[in-house]
C-alpha positions, 0 to 999 in steps of 0.5 A: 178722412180717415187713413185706409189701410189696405185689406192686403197689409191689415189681414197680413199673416203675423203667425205661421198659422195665419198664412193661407195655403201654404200648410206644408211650408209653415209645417216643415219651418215650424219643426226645423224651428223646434227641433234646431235644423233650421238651415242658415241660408233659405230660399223661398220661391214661388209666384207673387202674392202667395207669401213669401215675404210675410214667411219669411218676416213670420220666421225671423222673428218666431227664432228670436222670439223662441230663447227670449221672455217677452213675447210682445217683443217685435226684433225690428232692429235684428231683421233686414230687408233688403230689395235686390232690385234696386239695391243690386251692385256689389258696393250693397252686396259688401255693405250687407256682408260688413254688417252681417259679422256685428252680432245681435245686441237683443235676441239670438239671431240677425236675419237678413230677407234679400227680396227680388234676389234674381236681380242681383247682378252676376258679380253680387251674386259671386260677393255674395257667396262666400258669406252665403256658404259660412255665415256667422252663428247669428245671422240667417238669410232668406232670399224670395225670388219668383224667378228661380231659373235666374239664379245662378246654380252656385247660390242654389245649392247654398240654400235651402229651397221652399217651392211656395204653390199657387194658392186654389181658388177654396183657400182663397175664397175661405180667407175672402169669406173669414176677412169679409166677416171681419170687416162686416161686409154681408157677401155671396158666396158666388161674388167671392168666389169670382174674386178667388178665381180672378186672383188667379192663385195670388192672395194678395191679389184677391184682398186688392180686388176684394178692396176694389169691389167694396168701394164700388158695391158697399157693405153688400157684395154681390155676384153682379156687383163683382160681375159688372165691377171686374168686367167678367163674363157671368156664368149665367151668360153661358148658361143661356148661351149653351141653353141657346145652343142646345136649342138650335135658337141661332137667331137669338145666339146671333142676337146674345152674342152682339149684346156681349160685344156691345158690353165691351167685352171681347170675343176671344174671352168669350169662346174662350170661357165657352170652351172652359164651361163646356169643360165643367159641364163634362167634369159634372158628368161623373161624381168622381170628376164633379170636385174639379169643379171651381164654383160656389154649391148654387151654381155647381147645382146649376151645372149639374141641371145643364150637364144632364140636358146636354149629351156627353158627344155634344160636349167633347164636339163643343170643346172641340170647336170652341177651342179650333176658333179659339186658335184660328182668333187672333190671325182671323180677319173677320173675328167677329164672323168666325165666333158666329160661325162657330156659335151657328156650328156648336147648334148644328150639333145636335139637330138631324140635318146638321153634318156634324152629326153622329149617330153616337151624340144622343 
């Protein structure tokens, strides 16, 4: 058996260019590079999986790489890493600082790259600060946190401060599209865009489902396949369940309902979606608003069609109710009974009996 490597180390950015959402960050590190501002001490923060790391590998070696004729060279004996989560005494903290004053034996610069540096303990942190203030000529620290509030103040305003953002679900579903490519495998571009939004804002979450999904389903990846393998609701579970609604079809609601609980899924998730897809709906209302809109051009079609079938009242009413049980949920004894209340509820709406009734709704 031939050794894998994981999609999240093979498609790893190696250049600034190849690291995905992050455009203002690599930018502005590109220019201070260029133009010799670059600070001594940077802090790179953000949630996981959105880079930090790999920027600041990226970093330490493009400024030794700048003053020195053979670009192939790595510089792996110039940049340290260093996890503060278990490496968080103030013996590590003295042994780094005893390194730190021998100068590089190639290349211009030693980088140190503290990971996790919110788990330092209150005394490595204060070890810590005086090197961190005035640090040698030659050495360059870069610490990556997720927890910036951990950090004491001191060490904050030594550093440089990178806020490294949520990567959206477009730029993620991009990267799947161009690794999916690469690899070979023929993938919708709904599947895609599931595993974009499961990720929820992390990349290297994306290539670990991306990787998870394939193994199930092959070199076709389909919408379903990621559907059934993530255990996710699929858009076409709301849009017959709103088409039921808007239909005044309780009996058949009841019945679509107990089919999604007797496939494991759970019924906060479910009213909890349903809310979210009455949201799109509404957004599909005006053009202006049809670009806060999530999903792949044949279900943005899809919502499109329903949007117009569905009164703009009727929406604000349905998110209104969807969100009350969605509240009331977890303190409810009988949760199953409140969903169908609110199922039966939402397809009252619309008809001349039902006493949620407005004049304005049509």
């Amino acid at each position: 058996m031939e050794h894998f490597i994981v999609s999240a180390r093979k498609y790893r950015p190696s250049t600034f260019k190849d690291v995905v959402g992050q455009q203002a960050i690599t930018n502005t590190l590109l220019n201070a590079i260029e133009n010799n501002h670059l600070a001594q001490a940077l802090l790179f923060t953000g949630p996981r999986g959105v880079g930090k790391t790999s920027c600041a590998r990226i970093l330490a070696k493009t400024i030794n790489q700048q003053e020195h004729e053979n670009p192939d060279e790595d510089f792996a004996f110039n940049i340290f890493e260093l996890d503060a989560a278990s490496n968080n005494s103030v013996d590590d903290i003295r042994s780094l600082i005893e390194q730190v004053r021998i100068p590089p034996q190639i290349g211009t610069y030693k980088v140190y790259i503290i990971d996790e540096v919110h788990m330092l303990s209150q005394a490595a942190f204060n070890a810590f600060l005086k090197t961190l203030e005035e640090p040698p000529k030659h050495a360059i620290f870069i610490l990556a946190t997720t927890e910036k509030h951990k950090i004491i103040p001191t060490i904050l305003s030594r550093c440089q401060i990178f806020d490294f953002k949520r990567i959206t679900v477009t730029d993620a579903k991009l990267h799947l599209m161009e690794v999916a490519k690469q690899e070979g495998i023929d993938a919708e571009e709904d599947a895609l865009q599931i595993i974009a939004q499961k990720a929820d804002g992390a990349m290297r979450d994306a290539l670990s489902i991306f990787d998870r999904v394939v193994s199930f389903s092959g070199t076709n990846l389909t919408r379903q396949a990621v559907t059934e393998n993530l255990n996710v609701l699929d858009y076409e579970t709301y849009f017959t369940t709103t088409d039921l609604i808007l239909e005044n079809n309780i009996p058949q609601l009841l019945l679509t309902f107990n089919e999604i609980l007797s496939k494991g899924f759970d019924g906060h998730h479910f009213i909890a979606g349903l809310a979210s897809h009455f949201r799109d709906l509404l957004v599909c209302k005006n053009p202006a608003t049809i670009a806060l809109l999530e999903v792949g051009e044949q279900t943005k079609q899809k919502y499109s069609e329903q949007s117009q079938k569905a009164p703009q009242g009727f929406l604000l009413r349905g998110i209104e109710l969807a969100n009350d049980c969605d509240l009331t949920y977890k303190t409810s004894r009988n949760q199953r009974l409140l969903v169908e209340l609110c199922l039966m509820q939402l397809a009252s709406v619309l008809t001349e009996d039902g006493e949620k009734k407005k004049g304005s709704l049509t």
